[in-house]
N, C-alpha and C positions, 0 to 999 in steps of 0.2 A: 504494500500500500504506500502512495507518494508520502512521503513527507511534509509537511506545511508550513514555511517559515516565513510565510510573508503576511504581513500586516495589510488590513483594511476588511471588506463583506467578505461574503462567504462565495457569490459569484466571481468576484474578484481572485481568489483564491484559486476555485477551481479551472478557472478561465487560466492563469499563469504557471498552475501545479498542469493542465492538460497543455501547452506548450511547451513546459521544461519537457515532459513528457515526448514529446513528438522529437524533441532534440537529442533526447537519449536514444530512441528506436535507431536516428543516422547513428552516433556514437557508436551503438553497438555494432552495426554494421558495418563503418571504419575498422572496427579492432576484430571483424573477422575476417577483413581482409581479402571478401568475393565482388565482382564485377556486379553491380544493381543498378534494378532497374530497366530505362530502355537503353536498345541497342548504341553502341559508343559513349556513353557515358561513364563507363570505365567505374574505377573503385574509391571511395569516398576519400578526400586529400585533410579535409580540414572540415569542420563544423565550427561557426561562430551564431550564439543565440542575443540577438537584441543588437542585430547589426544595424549599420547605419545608411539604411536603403528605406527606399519607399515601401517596400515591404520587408516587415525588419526582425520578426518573429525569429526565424533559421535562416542562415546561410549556408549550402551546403556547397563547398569545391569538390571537384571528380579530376582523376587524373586526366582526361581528355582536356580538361581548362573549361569546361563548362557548367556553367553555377547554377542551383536549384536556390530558388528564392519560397520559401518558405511559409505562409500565412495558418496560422492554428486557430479554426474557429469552432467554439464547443456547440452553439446554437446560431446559424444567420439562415435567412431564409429570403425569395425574391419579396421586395418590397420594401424589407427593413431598413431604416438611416445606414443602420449598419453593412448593411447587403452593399447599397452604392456606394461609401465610401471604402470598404473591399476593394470593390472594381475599379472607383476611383487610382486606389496606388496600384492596381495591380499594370491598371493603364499608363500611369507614371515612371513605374517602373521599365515598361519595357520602353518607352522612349528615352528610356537613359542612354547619353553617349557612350557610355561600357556596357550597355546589355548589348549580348551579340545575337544578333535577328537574323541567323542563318538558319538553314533548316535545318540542320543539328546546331543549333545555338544552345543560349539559354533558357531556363524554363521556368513556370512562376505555379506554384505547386499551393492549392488549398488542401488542408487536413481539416475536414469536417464530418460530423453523422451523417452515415448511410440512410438517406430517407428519398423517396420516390422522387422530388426534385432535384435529392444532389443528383441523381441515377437519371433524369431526363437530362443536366447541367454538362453529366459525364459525354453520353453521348452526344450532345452536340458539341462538345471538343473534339472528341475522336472523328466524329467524322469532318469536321474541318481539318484535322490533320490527312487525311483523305481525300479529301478533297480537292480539285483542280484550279477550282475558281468559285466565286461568290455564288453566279447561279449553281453552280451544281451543288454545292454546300446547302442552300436555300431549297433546293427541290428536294432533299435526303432527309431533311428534318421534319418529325411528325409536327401535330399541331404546339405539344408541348413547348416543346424545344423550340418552335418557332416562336411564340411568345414569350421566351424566353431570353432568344436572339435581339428582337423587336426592342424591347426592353433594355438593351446592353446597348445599343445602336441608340438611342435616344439620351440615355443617361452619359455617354461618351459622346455624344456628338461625331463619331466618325462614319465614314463609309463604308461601302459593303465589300471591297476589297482589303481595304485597312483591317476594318474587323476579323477577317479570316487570316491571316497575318499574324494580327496580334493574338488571335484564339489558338492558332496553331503551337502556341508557347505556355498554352497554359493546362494544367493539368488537375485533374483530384484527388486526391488521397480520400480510399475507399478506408473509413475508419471505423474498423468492427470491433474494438473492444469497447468494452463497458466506458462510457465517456466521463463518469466524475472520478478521476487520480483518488479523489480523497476516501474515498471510501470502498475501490477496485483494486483488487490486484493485475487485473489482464494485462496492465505495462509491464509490469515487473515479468508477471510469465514469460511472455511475447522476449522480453530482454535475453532471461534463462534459456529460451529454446535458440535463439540466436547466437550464445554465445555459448553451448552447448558443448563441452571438448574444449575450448578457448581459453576462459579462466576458471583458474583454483585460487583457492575454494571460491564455489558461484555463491554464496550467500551472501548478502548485501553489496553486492557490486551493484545493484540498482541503485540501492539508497548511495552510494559512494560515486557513481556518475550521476546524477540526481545533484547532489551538490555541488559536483565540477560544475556542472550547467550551471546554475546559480551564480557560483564564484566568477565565472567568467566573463558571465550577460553582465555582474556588474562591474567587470575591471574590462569590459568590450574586447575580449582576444579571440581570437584563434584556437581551436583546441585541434592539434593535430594527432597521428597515431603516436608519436614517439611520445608527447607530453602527456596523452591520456594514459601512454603502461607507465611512464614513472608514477604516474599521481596513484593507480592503482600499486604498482612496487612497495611505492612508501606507506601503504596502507596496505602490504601482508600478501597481498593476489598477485601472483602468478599468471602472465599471459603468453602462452604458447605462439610461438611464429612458425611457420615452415621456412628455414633456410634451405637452399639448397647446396647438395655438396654432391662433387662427384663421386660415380659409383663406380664399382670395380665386378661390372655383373656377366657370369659365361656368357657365351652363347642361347644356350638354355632359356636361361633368365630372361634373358635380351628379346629374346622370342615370344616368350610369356607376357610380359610387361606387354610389349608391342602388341598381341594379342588382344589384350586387355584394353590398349587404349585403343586400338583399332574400334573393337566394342560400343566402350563411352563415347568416343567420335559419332557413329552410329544411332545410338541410343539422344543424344544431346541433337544432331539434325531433326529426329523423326518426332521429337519432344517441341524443338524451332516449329518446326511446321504445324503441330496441335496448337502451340500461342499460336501463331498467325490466323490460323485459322477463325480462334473465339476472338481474336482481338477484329475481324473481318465481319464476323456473324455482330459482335457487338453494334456496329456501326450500322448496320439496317436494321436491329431487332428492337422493335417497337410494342411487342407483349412484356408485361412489368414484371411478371414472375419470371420468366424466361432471361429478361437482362440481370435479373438481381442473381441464375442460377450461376449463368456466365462470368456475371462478374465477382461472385463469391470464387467460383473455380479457377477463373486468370490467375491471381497471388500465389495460389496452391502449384499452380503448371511452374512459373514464373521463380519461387523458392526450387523446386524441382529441378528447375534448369540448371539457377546459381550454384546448386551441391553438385549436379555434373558438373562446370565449368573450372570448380575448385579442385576435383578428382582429376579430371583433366590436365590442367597446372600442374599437379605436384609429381605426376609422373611424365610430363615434360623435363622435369625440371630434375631427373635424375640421368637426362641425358638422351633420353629414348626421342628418338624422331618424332615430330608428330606430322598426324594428317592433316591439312587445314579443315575446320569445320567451319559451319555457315552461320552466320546469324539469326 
């Protein structure tokens, strides 16, 4: 269960314990050290919480150089003051002269509750990312989503090109645990099974990056891998790395291994193609139980991939050729 050391209401509270929250989930995933996410985004470089951006909740770097901008919302919904001023920075943000507006640029990422609007809000991201151009973005979208659209297009003031543009960068975080930190443990689980095999002993390494987050949102740094294992080091925990070192393996061996990864190469393409797949279906599927089953199952395929992709690596990294595999 989060810990609560900040001062003021009780929404206040939970609204800032579920953002340190959201900042630990990157943390942990920094210190296991696998490729997340979508494709070329590479492996998390740094986390900074209560950065100095128009959206300023997380900042998350990846080794590609492209940055996830971050927004933690426990409750916003279309309509609310809150809702448009979201949008507002989210639109701010991406006209910053350092946001990179390529199409693998950078991306402006909401963490809010799983409710039948974020899931219409989803898909019409997705399918702007799919998208060729405004009208065909515009005839893809059910009614929802289209007043939805309508909606973001008024309160920005921009055009129908601009807006798919700037939509194409923006993402949701589909957030299924239990939403108040205070009284949930599903962060902390969510943490444990991530860092599962990583550190020793796992017991309060939540609570212990839980406060990194904290100490650093208020002294504004960086928290990268190297500083996150000392700060656990000096507080007892153990964080396993895979180095690699050379091997000295027969032929045999040589064969077997090879064998093996030959395999996960195989296994990891045919897994690529099942995401493309639901991330495909997603984008036309306009039945509500049908999007929510899909998109309960992506994260599942998605985590699935990242543990091939890790197995992969580390017997790369004993010397054994590899096969290229596909994204």
């Amino acid at each position: 269960m989060c810990p609560n050391p900040e001062s003021g209401g009780p929404t206040t509270h939970a609204g800032i314990n579920f953002q340190n929250c959201i900042a630990v989930l990157r943390l942990a995933r920094m210190l296991a050290e696998t490729e997340f996410g979508e494709n070329s985004l590479g492996k998390i470089i740094a986390v900074r919480s209560e950065a100095p951006t128009e959206v300023d909740d997380v900042m998350v770097t990846y080794s590609s150089q492209r940055r996830e901008y971050i927004q933690a919302k426990l409750r916003v919904s279309p309509g609310d003051s809150a809702w448009d001023v979201m949008w507002q920075h989210f639109y701010k943000q991406y006209q910053q002269p350092e946001f990179n507006r390529a199409d693998l640029g950078d991306i402006i990422t909401v963490a809010i509750q799983w409710t039948t609007q974020a899931a219409d809000l989803d898909n019409l991201l997705t399918r702007a990312i799919t998208s060729e151009s405004y009208t065909v973005w515009r005839q893809r979208n059910t009614q929802p989503q289209s007043n939805l659209l309508d909606s973001l297009l008024n309160l920005l003031q921009a055009d129908g090109a601009e807006m798919l543009n700037f939509c194409k960068h923006v993402r949701v975080w589909r957030v299924t645990y239990d939403l108040d930190p205070l009284k949930s443990d599903s962060f902390e689980n969510e943490v444990r099974r991530i860092l599962q095999g990583i550190v020793f002993p796992a017991e309060g390494v939540f609570s212990i990056l839980l406060g990194l987050i904290a100490t650093s949102a208020s002294h504004r740094t960086n928290l990268t891998y190297e500083n996150v294992v000392a700060h656990l080091n000096q507080r007892g925990v153990e964080v396993k790395r895979f180095e690699a070192r050379p091997l000295s393996l027969s032929v045999e061996e040589q064969g077997r291994l090879l064998q093996r990864l030959d395999g996960l190469i195989k296994q990891y393409n045919l897994l690529s193609e099942r995401i493309n797949r639901v991330r495909s279906a997603l984008a036309i599927e306009t039945d509500v139980e049908r999007q929510f089953a899909l998109q309960t199952r992506l994260p599942l395929l998605e985590e699935e991939q990242s543990n091939l992709s890790k197995e992969i690596t580390e017997i790369e990294q004993t010397g054994v050729k590899q096969i290229n595999k596909s994204n």
